[in-house]
C-alpha positions in Angstrom: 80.7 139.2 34.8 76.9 138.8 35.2 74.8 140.0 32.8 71.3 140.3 33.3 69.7 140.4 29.7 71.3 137.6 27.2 70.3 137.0 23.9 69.7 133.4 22.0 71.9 133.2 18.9 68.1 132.2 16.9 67.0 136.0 18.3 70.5 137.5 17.7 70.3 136.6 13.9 66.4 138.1 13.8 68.2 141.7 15.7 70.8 141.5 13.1 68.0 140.9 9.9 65.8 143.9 11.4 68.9 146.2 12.0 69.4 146.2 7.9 65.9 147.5 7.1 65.5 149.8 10.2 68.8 150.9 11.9 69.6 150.9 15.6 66.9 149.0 17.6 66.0 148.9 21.2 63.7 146.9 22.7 60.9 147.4 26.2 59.2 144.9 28.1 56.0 146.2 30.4 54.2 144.7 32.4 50.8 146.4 30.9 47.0 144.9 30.0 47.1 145.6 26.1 51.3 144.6 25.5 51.4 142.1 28.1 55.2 141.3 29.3 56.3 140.6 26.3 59.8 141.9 24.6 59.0 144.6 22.0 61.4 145.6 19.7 61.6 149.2 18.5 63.6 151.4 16.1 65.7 153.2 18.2 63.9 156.5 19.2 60.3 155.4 18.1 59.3 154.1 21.6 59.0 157.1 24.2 61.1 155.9 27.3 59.2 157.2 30.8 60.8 158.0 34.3 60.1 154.4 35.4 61.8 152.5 32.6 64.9 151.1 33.5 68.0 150.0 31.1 68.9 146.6 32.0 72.0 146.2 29.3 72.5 145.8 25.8 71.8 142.4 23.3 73.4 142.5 20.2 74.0 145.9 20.6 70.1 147.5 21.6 69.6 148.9 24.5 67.0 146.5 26.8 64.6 148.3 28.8 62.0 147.6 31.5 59.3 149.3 33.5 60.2 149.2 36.9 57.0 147.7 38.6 57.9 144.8 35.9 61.8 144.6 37.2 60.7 144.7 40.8 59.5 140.8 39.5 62.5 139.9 37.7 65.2 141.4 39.0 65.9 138.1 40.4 66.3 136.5 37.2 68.5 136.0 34.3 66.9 137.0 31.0 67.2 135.6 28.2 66.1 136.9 24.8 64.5 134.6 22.4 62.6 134.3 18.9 59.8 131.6 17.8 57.1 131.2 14.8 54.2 132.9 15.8 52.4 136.4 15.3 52.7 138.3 19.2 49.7 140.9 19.7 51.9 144.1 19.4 53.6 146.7 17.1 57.0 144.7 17.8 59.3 145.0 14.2 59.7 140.7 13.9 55.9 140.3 13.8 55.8 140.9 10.3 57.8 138.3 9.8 55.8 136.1 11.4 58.0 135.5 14.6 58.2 137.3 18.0 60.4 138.1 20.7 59.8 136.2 24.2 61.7 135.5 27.7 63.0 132.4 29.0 64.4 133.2 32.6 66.4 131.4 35.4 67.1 132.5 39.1 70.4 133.5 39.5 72.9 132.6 42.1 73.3 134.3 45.4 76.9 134.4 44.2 75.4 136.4 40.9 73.2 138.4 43.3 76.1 139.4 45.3 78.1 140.6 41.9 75.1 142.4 40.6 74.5 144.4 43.8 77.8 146.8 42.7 75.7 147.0 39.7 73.6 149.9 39.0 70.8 149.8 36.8 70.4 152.7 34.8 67.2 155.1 34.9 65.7 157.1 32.8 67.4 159.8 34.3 70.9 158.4 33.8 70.6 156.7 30.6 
């Protein structure tokens, strides 16, 4: 089945590290000025989901969400979730450890496209 949120083992191994010191995570990527589009990662709960966000699966067992102007971009894409050295510019929970999250995408298929259609994405309404 097609998946469109994966995760990097390098970023799984980060999730799994920050899930010790602060429970259940979930992470958001917006498409705003002062965040830019960059994954955030979150303790579950301490980032206030709106009626645009949209769950696009689970990696290594956090929800993934995404505002919905942002997903009308990449909803053709494959996302993959990665870690590198380097501080982002938000209140993401790896940045103290002086990494961050980022996305490496790919186009998928029309064969993928065709699965994912039968897929719905949930909303906030029906998360």
């Amino acid at each position: 089945m097609t998946k469109r949120i994966l995760i990097t083992p390098a970023a799984e191994a980060v999730v799994e590290q920050l899930k010790k010191i602060h429970g259940n995570l979930m992470f958001h990527q917006s498409g705003g000025c002062c965040d830019g589009s960059q994954p955030m990662c979150f303790a579950e709960g301490d980032f206030k989901l709106g009626n645009i966000d949209v769950c696009l699966g689970e990696v290594a067992g956090c929800k993934f969400y995404m505002a919905a102007d942002q997903f009308e971009y990449w909803k053709h894409t494959q996302l993959t979730l990665d870690i590198t050295k380097g501080r982002g510019s938000s209140f993401s929970l790896e940045i103290p450890m002086g990494l961050r999250f980022y996305i490496q995408s790919r186009i998928f298929t029309d064969a993928e496209l065709q699965e994912l259609e039968g897929q719905p994405i949930a909303s906030y309404e029906n998360r």
